[in-house]
PDB file of N, CA, C, O and CB in Angstrom:
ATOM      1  N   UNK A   1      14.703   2.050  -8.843  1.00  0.00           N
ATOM      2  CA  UNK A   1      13.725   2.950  -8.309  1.00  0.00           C
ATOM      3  C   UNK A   1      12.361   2.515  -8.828  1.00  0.00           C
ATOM      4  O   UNK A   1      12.211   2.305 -10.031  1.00  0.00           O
ATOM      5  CB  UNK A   1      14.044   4.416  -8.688  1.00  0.00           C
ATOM      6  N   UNK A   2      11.322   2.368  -7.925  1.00  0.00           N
ATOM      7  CA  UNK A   2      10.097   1.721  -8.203  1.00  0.00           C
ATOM      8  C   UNK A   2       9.045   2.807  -7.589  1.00  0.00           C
ATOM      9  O   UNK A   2       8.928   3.022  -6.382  1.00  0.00           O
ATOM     10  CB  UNK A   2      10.025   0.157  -7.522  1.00  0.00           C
ATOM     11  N   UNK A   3       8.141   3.594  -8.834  1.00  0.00           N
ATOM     12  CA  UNK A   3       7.250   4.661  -7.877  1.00  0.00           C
ATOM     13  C   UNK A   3       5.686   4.317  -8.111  1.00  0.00           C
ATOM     14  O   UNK A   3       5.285   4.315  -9.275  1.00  0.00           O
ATOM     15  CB  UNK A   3       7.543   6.447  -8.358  1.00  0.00           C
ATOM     16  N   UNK A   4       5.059   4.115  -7.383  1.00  0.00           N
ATOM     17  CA  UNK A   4       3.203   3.651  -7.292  1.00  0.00           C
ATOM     18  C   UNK A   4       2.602   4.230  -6.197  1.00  0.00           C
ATOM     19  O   UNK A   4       3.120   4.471  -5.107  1.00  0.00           O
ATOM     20  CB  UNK A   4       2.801   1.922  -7.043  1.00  0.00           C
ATOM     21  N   UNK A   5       0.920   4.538  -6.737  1.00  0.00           N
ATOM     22  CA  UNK A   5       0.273   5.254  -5.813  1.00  0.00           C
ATOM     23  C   UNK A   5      -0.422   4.488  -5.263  1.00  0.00           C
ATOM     24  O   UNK A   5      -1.082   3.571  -5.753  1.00  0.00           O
ATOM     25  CB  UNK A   5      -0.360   6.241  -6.164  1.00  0.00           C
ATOM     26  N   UNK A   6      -0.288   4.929  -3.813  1.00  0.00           N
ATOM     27  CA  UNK A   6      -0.683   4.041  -3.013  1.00  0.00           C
ATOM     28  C   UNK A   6      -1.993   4.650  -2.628  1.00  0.00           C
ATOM     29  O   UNK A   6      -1.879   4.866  -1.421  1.00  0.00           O
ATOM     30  CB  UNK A   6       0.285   3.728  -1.948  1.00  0.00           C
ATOM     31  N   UNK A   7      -3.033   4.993  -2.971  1.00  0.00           N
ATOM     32  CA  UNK A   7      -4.013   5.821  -2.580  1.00  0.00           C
ATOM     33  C   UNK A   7      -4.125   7.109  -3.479  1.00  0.00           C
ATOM     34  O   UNK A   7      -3.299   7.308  -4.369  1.00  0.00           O
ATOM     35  CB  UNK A   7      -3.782   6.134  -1.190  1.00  0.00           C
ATOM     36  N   UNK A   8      -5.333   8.122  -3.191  1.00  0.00           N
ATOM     37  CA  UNK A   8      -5.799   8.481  -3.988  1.00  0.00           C
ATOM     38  C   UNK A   8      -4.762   9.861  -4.104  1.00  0.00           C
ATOM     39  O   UNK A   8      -4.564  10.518  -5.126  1.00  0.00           O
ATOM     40  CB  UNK A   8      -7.240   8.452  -3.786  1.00  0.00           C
ATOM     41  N   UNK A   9      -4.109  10.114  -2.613  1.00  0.00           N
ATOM     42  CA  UNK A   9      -2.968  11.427  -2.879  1.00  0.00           C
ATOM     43  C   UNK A   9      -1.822  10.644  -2.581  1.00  0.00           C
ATOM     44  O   UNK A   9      -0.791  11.284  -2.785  1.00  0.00           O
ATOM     45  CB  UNK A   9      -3.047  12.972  -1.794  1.00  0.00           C
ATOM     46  N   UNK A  10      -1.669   9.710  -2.249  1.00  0.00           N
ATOM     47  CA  UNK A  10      -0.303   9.490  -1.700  1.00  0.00           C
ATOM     48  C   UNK A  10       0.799   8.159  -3.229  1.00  0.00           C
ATOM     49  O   UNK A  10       0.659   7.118  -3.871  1.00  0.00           O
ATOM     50  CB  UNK A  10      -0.745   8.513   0.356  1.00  0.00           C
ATOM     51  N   UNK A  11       1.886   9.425  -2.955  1.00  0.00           N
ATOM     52  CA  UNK A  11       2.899   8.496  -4.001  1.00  0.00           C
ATOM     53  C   UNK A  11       3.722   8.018  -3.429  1.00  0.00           C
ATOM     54  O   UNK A  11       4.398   8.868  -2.849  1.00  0.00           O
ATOM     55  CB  UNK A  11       3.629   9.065  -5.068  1.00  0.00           C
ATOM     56  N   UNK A  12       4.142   6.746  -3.231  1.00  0.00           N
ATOM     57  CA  UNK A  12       5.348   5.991  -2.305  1.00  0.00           C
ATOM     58  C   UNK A  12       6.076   5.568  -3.398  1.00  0.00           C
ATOM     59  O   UNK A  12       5.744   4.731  -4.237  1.00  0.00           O
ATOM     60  CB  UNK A  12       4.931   4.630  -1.211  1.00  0.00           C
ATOM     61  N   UNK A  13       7.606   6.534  -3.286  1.00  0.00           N
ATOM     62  CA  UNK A  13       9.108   6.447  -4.065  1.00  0.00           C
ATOM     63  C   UNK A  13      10.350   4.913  -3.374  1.00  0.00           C
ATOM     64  O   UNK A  13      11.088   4.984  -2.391  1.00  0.00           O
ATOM     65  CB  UNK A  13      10.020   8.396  -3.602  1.00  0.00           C
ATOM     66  N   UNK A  14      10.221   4.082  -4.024  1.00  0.00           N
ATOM     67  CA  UNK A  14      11.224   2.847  -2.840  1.00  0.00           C
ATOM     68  C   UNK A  14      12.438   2.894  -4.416  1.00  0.00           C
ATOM     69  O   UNK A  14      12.162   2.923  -5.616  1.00  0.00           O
ATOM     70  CB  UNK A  14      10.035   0.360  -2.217  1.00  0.00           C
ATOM     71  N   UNK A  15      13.815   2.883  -3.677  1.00  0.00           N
ATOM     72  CA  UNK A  15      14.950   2.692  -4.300  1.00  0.00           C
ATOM     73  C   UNK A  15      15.621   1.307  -3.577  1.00  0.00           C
ATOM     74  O   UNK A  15      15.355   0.872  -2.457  1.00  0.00           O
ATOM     75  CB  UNK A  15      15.816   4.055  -4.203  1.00  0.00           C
ATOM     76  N   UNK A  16      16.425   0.840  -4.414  1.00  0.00           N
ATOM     77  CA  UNK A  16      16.508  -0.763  -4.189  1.00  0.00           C
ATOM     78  C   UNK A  16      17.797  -0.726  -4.868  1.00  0.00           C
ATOM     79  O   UNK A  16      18.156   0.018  -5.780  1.00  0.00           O
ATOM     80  CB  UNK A  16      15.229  -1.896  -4.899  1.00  0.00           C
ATOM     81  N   UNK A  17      18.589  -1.884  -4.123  1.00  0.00           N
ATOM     82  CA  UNK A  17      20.354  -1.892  -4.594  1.00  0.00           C
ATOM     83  C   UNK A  17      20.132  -3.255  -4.371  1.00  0.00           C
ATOM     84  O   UNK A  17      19.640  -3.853  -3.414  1.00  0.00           O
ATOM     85  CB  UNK A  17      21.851  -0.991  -3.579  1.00  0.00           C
ATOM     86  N   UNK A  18      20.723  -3.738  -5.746  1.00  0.00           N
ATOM     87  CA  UNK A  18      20.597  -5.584  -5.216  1.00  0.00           C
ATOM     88  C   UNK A  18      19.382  -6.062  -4.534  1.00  0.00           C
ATOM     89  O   UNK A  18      19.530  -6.704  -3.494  1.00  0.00           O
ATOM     90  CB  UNK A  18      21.767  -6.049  -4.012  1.00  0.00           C
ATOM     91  N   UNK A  19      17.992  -5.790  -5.069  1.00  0.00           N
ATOM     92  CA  UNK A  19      16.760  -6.170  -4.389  1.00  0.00           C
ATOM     93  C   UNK A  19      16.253  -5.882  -3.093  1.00  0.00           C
ATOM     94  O   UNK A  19      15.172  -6.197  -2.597  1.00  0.00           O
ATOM     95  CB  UNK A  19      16.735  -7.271  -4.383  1.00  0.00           C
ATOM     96  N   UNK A  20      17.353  -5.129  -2.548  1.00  0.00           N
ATOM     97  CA  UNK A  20      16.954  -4.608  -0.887  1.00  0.00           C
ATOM     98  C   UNK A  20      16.471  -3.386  -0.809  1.00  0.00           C
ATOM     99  O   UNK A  20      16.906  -2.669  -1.709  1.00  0.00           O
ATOM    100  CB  UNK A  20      18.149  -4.523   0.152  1.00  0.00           C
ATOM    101  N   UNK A  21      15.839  -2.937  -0.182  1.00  0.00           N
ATOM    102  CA  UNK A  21      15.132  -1.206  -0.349  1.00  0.00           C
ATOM    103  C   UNK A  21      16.527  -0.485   0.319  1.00  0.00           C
ATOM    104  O   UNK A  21      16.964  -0.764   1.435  1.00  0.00           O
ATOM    105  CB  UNK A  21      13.233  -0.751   0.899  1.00  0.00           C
ATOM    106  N   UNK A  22      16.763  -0.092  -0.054  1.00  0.00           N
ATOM    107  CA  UNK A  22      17.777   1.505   0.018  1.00  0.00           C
ATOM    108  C   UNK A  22      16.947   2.567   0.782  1.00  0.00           C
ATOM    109  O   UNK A  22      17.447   3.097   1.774  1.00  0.00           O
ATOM    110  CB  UNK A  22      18.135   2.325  -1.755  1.00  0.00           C
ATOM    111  N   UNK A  23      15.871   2.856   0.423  1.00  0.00           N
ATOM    112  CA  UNK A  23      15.271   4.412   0.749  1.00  0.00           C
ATOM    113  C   UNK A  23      13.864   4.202   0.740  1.00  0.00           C
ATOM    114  O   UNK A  23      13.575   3.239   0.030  1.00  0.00           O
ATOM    115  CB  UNK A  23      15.659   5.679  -0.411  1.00  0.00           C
ATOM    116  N   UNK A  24      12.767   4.819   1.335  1.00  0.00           N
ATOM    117  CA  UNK A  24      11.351   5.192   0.907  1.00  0.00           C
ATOM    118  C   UNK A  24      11.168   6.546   0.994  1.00  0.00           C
ATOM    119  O   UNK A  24      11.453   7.302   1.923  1.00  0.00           O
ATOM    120  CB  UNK A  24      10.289   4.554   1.695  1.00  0.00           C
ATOM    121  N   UNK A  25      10.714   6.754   0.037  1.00  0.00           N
ATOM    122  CA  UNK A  25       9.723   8.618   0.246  1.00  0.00           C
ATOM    123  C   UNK A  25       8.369   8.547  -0.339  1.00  0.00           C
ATOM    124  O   UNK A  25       8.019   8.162  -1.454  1.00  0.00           O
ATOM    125  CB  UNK A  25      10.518  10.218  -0.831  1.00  0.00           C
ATOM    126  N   UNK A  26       7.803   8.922   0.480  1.00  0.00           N
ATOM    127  CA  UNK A  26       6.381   8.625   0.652  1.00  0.00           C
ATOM    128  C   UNK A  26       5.675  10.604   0.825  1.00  0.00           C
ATOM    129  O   UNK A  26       5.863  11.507   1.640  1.00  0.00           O
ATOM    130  CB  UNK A  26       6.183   7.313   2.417  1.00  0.00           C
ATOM    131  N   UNK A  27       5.036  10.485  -0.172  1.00  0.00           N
ATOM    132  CA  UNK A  27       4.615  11.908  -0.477  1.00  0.00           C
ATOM    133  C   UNK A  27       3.171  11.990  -0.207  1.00  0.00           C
ATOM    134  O   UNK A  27       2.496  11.152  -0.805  1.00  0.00           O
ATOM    135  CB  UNK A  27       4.919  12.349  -1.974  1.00  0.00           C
ATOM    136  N   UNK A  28       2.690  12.623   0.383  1.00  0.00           N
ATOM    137  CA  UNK A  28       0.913  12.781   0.803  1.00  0.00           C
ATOM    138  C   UNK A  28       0.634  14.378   0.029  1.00  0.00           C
ATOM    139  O   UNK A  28       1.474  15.196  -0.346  1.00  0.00           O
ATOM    140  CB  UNK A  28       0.516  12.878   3.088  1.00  0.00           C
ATOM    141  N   UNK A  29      -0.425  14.422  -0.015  1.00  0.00           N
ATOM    142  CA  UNK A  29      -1.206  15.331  -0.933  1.00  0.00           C
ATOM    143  C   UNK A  29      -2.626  15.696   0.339  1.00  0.00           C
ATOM    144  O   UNK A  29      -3.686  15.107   0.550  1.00  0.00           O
ATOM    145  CB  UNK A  29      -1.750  14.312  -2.727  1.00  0.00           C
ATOM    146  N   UNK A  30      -1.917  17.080   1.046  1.00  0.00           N
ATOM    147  CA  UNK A  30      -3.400  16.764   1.552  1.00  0.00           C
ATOM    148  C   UNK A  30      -4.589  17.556   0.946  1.00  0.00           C
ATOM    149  O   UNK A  30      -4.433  18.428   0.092  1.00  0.00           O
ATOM    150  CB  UNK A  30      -3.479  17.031   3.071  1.00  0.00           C
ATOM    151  N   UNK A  31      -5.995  17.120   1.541  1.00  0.00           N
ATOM    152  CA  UNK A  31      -7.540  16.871   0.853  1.00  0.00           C
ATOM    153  C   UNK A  31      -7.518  18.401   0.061  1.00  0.00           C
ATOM    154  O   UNK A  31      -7.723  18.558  -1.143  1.00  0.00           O
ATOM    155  CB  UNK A  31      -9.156  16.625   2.265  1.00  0.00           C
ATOM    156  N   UNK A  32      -7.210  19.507   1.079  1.00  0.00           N
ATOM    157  CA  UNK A  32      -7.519  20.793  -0.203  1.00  0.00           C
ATOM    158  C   UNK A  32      -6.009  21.247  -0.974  1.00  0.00           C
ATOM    159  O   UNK A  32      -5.779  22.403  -1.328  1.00  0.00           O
ATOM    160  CB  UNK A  32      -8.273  22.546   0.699  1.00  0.00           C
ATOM    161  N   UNK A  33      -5.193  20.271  -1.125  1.00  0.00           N
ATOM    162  CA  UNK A  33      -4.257  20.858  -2.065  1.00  0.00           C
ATOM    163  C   UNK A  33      -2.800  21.597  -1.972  1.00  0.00           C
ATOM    164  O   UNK A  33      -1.803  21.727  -2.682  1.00  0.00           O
ATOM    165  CB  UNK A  33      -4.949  21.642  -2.554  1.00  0.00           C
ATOM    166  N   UNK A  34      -3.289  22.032  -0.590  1.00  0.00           N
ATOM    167  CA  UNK A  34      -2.075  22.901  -0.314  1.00  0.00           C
ATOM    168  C   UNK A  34      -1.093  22.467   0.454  1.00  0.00           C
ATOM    169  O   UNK A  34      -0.246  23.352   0.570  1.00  0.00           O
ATOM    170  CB  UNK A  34      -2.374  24.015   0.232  1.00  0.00           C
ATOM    171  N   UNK A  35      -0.778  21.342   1.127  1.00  0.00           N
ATOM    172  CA  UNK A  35       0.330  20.887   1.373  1.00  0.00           C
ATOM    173  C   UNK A  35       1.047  19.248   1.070  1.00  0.00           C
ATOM    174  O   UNK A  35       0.365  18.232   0.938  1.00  0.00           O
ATOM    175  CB  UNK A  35       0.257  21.217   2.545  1.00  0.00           C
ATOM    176  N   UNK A  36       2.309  19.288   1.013  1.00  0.00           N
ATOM    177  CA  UNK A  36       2.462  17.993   0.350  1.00  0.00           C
ATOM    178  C   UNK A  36       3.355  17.452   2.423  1.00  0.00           C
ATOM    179  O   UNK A  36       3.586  18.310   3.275  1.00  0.00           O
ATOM    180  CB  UNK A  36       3.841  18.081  -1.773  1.00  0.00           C
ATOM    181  N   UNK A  37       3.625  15.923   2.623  1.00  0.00           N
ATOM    182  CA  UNK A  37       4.093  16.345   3.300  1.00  0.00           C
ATOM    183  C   UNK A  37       5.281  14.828   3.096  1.00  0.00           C
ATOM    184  O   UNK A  37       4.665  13.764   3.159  1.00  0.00           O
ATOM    185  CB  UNK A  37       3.167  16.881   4.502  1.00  0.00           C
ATOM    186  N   UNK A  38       6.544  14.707   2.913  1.00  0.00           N
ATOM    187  CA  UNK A  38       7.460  13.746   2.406  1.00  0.00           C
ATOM    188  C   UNK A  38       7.757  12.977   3.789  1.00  0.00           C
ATOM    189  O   UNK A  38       7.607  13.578   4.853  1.00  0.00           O
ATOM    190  CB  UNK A  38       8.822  14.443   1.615  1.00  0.00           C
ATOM    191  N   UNK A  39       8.166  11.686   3.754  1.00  0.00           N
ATOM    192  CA  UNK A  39       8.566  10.951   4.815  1.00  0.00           C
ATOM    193  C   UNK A  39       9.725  10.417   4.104  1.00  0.00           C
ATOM    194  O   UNK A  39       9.660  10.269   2.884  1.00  0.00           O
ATOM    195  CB  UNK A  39       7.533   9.941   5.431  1.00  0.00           C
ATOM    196  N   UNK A  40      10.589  10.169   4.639  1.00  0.00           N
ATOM    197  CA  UNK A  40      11.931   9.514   3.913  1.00  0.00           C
ATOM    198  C   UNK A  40      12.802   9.111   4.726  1.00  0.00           C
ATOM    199  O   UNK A  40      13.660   9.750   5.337  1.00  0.00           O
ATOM    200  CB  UNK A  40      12.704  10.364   3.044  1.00  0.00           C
ATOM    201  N   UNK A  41      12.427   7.408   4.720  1.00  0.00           N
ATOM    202  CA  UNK A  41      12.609   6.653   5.215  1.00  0.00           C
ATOM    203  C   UNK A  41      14.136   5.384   5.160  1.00  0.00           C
ATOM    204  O   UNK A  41      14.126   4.410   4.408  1.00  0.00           O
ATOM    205  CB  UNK A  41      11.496   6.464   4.990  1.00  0.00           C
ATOM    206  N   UNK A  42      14.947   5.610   5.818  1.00  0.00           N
ATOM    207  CA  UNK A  42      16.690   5.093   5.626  1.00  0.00           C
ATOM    208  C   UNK A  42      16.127   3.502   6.184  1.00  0.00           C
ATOM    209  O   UNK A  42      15.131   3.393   6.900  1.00  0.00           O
ATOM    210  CB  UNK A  42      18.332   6.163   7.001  1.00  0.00           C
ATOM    211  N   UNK A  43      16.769   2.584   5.823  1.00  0.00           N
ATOM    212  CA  UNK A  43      16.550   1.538   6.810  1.00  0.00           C
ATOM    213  C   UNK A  43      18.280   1.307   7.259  1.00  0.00           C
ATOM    214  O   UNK A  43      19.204   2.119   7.220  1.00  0.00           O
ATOM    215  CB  UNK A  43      15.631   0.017   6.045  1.00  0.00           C
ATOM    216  N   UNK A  44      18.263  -0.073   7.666  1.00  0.00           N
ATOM    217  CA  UNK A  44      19.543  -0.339   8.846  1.00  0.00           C
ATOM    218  C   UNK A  44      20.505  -0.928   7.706  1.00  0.00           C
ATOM    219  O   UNK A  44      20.082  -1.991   7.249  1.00  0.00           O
ATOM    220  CB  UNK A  44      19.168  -1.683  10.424  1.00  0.00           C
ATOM    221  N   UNK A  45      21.678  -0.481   7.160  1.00  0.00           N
ATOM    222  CA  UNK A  45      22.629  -0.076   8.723  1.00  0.00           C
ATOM    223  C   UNK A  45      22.695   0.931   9.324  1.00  0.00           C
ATOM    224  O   UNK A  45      22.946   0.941  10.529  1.00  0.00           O
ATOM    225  CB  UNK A  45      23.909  -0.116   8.743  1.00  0.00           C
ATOM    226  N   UNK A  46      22.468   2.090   8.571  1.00  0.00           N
ATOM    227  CA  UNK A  46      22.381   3.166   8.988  1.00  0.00           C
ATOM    228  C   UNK A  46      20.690   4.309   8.925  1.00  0.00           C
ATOM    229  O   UNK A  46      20.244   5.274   8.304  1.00  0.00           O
ATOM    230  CB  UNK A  46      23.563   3.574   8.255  1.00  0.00           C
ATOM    231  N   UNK A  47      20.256   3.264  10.131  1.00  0.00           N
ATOM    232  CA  UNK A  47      18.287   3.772  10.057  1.00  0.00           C
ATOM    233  C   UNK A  47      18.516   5.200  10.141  1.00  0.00           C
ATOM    234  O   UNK A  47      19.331   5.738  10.890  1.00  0.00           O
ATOM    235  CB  UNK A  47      16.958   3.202  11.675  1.00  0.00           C
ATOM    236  N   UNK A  48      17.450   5.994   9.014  1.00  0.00           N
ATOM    237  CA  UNK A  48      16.890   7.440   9.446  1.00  0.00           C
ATOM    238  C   UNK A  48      15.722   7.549   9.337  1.00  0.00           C
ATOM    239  O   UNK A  48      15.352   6.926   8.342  1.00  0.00           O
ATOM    240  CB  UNK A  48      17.323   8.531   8.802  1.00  0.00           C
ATOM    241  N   UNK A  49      14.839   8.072   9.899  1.00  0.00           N
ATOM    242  CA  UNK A  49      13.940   8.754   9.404  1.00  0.00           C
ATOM    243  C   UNK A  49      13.248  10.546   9.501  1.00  0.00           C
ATOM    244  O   UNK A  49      13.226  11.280  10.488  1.00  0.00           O
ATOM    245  CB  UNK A  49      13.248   7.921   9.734  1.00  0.00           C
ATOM    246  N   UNK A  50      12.816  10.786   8.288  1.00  0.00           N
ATOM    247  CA  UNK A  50      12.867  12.369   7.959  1.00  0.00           C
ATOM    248  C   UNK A  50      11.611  12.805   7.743  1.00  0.00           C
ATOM    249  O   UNK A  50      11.009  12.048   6.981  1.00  0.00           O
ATOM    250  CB  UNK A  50      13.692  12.786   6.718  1.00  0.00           C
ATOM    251  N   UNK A  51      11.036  13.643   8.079  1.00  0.00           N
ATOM    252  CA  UNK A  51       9.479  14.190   7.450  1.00  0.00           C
ATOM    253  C   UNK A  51       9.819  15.391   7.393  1.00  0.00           C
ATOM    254  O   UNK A  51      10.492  15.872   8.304  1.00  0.00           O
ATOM    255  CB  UNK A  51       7.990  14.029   8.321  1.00  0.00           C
ATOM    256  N   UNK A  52       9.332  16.322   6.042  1.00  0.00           N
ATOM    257  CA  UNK A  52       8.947  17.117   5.972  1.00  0.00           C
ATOM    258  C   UNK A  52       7.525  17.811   5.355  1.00  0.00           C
ATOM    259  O   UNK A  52       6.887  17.176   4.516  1.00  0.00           O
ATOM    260  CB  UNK A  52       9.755  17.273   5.761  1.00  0.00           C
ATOM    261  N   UNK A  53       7.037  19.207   5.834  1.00  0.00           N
ATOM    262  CA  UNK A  53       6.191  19.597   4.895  1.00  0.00           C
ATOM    263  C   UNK A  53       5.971  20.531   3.959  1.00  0.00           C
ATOM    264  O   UNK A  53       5.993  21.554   4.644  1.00  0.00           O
ATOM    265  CB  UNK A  53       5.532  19.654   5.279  1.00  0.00           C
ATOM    266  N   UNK A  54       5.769  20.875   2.833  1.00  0.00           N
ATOM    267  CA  UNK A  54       5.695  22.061   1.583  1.00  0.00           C
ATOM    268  C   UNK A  54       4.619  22.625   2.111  1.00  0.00           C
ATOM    269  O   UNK A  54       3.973  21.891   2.859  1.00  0.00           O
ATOM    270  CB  UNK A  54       5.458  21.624  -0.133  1.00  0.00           C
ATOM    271  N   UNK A  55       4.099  24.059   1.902  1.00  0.00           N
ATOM    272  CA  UNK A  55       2.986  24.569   1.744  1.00  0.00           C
ATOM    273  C   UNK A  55       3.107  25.468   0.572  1.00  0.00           C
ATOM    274  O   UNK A  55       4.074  26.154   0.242  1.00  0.00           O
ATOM    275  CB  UNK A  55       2.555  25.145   2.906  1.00  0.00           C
ATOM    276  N   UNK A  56       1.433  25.281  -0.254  1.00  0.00           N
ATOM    277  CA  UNK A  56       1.896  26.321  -0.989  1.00  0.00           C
ATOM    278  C   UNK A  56       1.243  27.824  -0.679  1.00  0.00           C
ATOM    279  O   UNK A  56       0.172  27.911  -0.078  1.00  0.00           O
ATOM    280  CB  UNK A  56       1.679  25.903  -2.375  1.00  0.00           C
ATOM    281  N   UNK A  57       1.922  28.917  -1.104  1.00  0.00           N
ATOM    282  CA  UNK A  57       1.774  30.419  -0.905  1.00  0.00           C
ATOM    283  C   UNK A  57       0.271  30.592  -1.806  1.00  0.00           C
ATOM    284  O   UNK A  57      -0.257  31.699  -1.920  1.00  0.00           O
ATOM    285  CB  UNK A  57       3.311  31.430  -1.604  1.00  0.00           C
TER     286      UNK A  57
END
């Protein structure tokens, strides 16, 4: 598991099995704070891809 920010809100999560990416989740921070929003990203053999978003109360 390898995690770096790629920008000033965004954290991109990559997991790796034997040097190949396994997974990405990619987390955004948006500008006033209140929502995060995850992308999580499967690759092939079995491609997914997922977004969700948090808000906070």
């Amino acid at each position: 598991m390898s995690v770096k920010q790629d920008g000033p809100r965004t954290l991109k999560v990559t997991y790796s099995i034997d040097g190949k990416v396994a997974r990405e989740n990619t987390f955004v921070l948006s500008s006033d704070g209140k929502t995060v929003k995850e992308t999580d990203i499967t690759p092939a053999p079995s491609p997914s891809t997922m977004s969700v978003t948090f808000h906070k109360s």
